[in-house]
N, C-alpha and C positions, 0 to 999 in steps of 0.2 A: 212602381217597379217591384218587382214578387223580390224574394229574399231570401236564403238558404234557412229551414227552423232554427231555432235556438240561437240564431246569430244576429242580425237587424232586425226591428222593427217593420214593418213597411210604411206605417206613414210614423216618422219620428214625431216629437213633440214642437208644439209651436215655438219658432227661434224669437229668443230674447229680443228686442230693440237696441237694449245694447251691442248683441251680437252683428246683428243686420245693418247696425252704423258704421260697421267694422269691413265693411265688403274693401276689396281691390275693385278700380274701377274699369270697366272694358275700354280701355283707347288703342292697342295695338292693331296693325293689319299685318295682314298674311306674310308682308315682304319684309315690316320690322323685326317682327320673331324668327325670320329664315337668319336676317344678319344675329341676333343675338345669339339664335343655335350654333351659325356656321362658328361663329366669336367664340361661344364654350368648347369647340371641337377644337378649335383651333388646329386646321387644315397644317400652316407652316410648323408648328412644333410637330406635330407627327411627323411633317416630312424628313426633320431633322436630327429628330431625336430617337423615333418607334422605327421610320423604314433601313437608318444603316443597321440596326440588328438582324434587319431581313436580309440585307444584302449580303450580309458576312456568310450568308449559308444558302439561299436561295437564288443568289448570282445573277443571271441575265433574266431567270425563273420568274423575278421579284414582282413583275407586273402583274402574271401570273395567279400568282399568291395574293396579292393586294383582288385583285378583282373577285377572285371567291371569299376572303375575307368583306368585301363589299355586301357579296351576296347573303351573308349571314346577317350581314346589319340589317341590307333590306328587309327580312325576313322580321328580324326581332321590332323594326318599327315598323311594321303594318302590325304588330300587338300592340305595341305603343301607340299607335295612331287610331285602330277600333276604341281602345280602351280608354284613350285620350278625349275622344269623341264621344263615348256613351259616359263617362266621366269628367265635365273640365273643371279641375279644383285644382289648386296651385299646393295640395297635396300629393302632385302627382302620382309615384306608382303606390305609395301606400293607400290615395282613395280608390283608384283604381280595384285594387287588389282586395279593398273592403268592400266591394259592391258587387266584386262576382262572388269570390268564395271564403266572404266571411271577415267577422270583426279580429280573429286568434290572428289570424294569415295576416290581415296590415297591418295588425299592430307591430308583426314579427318584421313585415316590410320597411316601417317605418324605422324601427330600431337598426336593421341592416343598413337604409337609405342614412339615416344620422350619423353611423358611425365613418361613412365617408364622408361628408360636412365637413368634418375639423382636420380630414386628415388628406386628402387630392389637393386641394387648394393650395396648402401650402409645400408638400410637395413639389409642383409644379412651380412656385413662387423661388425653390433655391434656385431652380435652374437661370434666372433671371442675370445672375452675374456670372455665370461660365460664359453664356454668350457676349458678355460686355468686356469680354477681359481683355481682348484685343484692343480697345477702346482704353479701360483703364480698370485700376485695381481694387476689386470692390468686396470687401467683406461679406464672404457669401452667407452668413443667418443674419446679420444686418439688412442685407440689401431684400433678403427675402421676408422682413418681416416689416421692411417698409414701402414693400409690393402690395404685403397682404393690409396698409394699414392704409395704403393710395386705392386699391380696391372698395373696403368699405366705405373711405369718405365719396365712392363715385355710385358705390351700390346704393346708397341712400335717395341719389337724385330722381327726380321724377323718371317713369321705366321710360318717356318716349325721350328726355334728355342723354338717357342711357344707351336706348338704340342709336341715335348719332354719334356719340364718345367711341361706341364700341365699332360702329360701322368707319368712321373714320382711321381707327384702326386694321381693322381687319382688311381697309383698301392696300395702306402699308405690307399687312403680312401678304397677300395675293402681290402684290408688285415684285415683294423677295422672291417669292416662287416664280414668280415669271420670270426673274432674273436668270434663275437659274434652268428652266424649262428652256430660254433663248438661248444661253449659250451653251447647253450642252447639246439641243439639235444643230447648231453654230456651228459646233467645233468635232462632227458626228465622225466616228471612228469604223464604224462598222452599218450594215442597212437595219432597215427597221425590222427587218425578218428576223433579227437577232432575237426579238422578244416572242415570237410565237415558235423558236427554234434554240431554247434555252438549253444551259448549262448550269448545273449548282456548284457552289465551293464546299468543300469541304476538308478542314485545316489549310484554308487558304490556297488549295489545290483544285484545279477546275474535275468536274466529275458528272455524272450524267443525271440529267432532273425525272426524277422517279417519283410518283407517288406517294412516296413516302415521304419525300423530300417538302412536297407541298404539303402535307399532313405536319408535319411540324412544324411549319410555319402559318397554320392556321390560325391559333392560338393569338399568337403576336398580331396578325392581319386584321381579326377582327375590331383589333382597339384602333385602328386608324380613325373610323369616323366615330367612334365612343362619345358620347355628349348629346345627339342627335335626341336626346330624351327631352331637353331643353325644354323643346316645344310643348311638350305634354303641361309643366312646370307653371308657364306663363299662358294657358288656356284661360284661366281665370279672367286674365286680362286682354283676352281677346275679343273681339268685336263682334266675330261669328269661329264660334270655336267649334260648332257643330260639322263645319265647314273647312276650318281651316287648320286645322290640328294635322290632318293628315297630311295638306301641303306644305306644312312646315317639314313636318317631318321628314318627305322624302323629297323636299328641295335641299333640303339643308346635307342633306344626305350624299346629292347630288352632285353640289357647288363644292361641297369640302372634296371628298372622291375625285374632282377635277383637280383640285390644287394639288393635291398630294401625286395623284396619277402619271400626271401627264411628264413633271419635273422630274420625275425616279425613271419614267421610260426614257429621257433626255441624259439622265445621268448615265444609264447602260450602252446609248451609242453612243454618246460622246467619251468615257473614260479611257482612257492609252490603255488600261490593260484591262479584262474581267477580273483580273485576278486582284487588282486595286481595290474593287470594289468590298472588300474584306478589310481592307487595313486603312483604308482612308475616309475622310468625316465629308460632308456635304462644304464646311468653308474650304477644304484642300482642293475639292475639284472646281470652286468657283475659283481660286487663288492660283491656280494652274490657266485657266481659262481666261482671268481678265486682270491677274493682279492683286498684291494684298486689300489696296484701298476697296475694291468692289468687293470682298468677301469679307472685311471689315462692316463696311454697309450692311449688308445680308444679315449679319449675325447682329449689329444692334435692330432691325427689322422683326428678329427671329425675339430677340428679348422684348417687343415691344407685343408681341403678338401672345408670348406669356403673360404681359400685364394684362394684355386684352381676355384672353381666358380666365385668369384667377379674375376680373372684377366681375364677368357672366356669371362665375360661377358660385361667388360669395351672394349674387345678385337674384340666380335663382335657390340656393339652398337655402337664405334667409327667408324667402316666400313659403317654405317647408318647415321651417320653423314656424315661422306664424300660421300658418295651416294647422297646424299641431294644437296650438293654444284657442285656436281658435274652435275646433271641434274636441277642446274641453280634455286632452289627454293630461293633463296633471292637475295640481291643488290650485286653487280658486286663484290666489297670487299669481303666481305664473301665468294660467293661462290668459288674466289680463294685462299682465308686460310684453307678453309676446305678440300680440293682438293691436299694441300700440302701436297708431299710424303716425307718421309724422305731418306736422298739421297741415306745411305749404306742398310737400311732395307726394301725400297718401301712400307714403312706402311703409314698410313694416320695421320700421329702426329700429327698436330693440330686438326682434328676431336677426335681424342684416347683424349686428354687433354682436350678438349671441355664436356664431357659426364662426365671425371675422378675426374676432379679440383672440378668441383661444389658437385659432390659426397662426397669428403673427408668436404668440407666445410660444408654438410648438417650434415655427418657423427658427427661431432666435437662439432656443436652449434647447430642441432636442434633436437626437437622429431619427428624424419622421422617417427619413427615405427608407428606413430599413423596414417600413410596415407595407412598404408597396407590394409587397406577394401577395397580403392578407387582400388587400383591395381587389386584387384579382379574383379572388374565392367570393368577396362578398357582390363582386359585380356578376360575377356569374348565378350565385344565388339569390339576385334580384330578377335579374332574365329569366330565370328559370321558374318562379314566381308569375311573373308575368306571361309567359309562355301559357302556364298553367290556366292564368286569367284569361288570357286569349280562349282556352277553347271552351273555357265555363260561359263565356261571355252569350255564347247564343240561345241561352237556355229561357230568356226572358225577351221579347223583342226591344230594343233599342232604335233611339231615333237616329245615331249617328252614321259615320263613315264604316262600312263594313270591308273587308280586305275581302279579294279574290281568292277562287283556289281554299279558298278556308277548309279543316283546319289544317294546310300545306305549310304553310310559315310556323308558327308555334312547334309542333314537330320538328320542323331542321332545327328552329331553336334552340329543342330541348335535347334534339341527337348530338348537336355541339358541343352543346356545353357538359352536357356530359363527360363527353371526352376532354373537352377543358377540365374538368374539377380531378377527374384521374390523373391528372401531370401534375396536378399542385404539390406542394410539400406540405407532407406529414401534419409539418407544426402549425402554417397556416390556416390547415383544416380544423385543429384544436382549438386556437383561437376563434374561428369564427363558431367553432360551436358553442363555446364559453360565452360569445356575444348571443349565440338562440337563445339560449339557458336564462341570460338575467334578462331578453326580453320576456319569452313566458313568464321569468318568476311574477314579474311588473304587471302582466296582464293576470295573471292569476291572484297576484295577493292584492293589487290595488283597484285594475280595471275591471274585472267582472263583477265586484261585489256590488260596484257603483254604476253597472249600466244603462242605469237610467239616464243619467248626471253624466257620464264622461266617457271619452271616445264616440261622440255624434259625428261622425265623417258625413261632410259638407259634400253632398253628389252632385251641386249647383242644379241640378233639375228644371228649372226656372229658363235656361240656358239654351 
């Protein structure tokens, strides 16, 4: 594979023995890594948690909204899934991103990809006891740092023990959605026209759905199926990831987009007023509909389906740790702890406790949730990374899954996000240039002197 000057090798050096002992081994097929993606997207917390801020402004619109939010995902994974295909290393987009344009770019991807590791996971782990509180009273950084600490003892298990734990879950979170998809078509208030003949809120006031209207809620829509990368993640351990990278990607893309979909069109004909849909949560309209105890259910379902996300996600961000150590980005120490498998599950347990530990400890004693803007900024500046890989990507021929239309997707990508990074706030754009800043320094004062020796990104070629 040809390679931008000055930046890769074309044939690297011969891999150690040691290193080659250290592979992940290929067992998964196409339908286990759909359940492990749909699992990190986790379909029922977005319907729960991401869609009622659509509906507070987007109104009857929401479906609307949601479906071009879809179509931006689609877009940003058929880069994911080229790239994942002419790349499978459980590096994901940072090897990706060092095999079209360059060692500077993934190391800068890598460092962006790291900084959400310690910080989404557990995140997502507080919300575990809001949804339980119906149920009973649970110490929300306790409960969240013994999510995060239930997560890693299952991220360790062998990955195809994993896909069943996780898959058994995620049947749970699709039942809650169903619940709720039945009885809000059940208890329908208004025709289905309602949805392609929308109305937006605004202050809670019904008002007419403009373009504009759907432009704002762009942003928000796109994070519904967010995670769908998964699959890129676990190629390594794929069985034909030449193959199957790309059905992962936009099955998984598919299945969650249904869960989320179909329930939120259910909620707009079924609720007594549009104008509800502003001021009321997803358990109010099942608890109107069938009673406390059935919205009670729903919400411990919803927290179950949180545990089901944070342990995907400890489960593929440890495989990026060990990816890391594994193609030699730090001092000789590390990158053999990180590289360590566990003997009976060949998982990467010290990388999986690396991402886990500091998770439960941010979970416990700090206000994580106030860095979620920043995540936003550094998620778009991954996409837009990869967007960029997408279209470098045909410069060399490749054996894998190529996307249609090329380069039509990467484009919307990068027209999006664009306009996403422009809404951001001020301060999160500082921070995450603060996070460019000590990556370069790192590749300048440590990685380039040593490129012989370190940062060899693993393009699995062999594959």
């Amino acid at each position: 594979m040809a390679s931008p000057p000055g930046e890769i090798t074309a044939e690297p050096p011969a891999e150690p023995p040691a290193r080659a002992s250290r592979r992940l081994k290929p067992v998964l097929g196409v339908t286990a890594v759909i359940l492990l993606t749909v699992s990190c997207i986790t379909p029922a917390s977005s319907l729960f948690i991401i869609v009622p801020e659509l509906l507070a402004t987007q109104g009857s619109g929401v479906v609307i909204s949601l479906l071009l939010g879809v179509v931006v995902s689609i877009a940003a994974g058929a880069c994911y899934a080229e790239l994942g295909t002419r790349t499978p290393s459980s590096g994901g987009e940072y090897a990706m991103i060092t095999h079209t344009i360059g060692r500077t770019l993934g190391w800068l991807t890598f460092v962006l990809t790291a900084a959400l590791l310690v910080i989404i996971p557990p995140i997502i782990a507080l919300g575990t006891a809001d949804y339980l509180s119906s149920i009973a009273d649970l110490d929300r950084p306790t409960t969240g740092a013994v999510v995060m600490l239930l997560a890693a003892c299952t991220a360790i298990l062998d990955v195809r023990a994993n896909a069943f734990v996780t898959s058994c879950f995620l049947a749970l979170e699709v039942l809650a959605a169903g619940v709720v998809a039945y009885l809000g078509f059940a208890h329908a208030e208004r025709p289905v026209s309602t949805l392609v003949q929308p109305e937006a809120l605004t202050d809670g006031m019904l008002s007419p759905f403009t373009l504009g209207v759907v432009v704002s809620g762009l942003v928000v829509a796109m994070l519904i199926v967010n995670g769908f990368g998964t699959a890129s993640y676990l190629a390594e351990e794929m069985i034909e990831p030449r193959r199957d990278v790309a059905r992962a990607v936009f099955g998984s893309i598919f299945v969650a987009a249904t869960v989320i979909i179909v329930p939120t069109a259910a909620v707009v004909v079924g609720v007594g007023s549009l104008k509800d849909l502003g001021v009321l949560g997803f358990p109010d309209f099942v608890e109107a509909w069938a009673g406390p105890g059935v919205a009670a259910a729903v919400s411990a379902g919803i927290a179950l389906a949180i545990l089901n996300a944070v342990i995907v996600m400890v489960l593929q961000n440890g495989r990026v740790m060990y990816a890391s150590g594994r193609d030699q980005a730090w001092p000789a120490p590390v990158n053999a702890a990180l590289t360590r498998l566990h003997p009976r599950f060949n998982t990467p347990v010290v990388a999986t406790l690396t991402v886990a530990l500091p998770g439960a400890v941010f979970a416990y004693f700090f206000d994580i949730e106030s860095l979620l803007g920043i995540t936003g900024v550094v998620v778009a500046a991954v996409y837009l990374l990869l967007a960029v890989g997408a279209l470098a990507a045909r410069r060399t021929p490749h054996a894998g899954w190529k996307m249609p239309l090329w380069p039509l997707a990467p484009v919307v990508v990068i027209i999006a996000l664009a306009y996403a990074v422009s809404q951001s706030a001020p301060m999160d754009l500082v921070i995450t240039a603060g996070i460019v800043a000590a990556a370069l320094g790192y590749e300048v004062l440590y990685l380039r002197p040593r490129r012989a020796t370190r940062f060899l990104v693993d393009a699995r070629e062999d594959r």
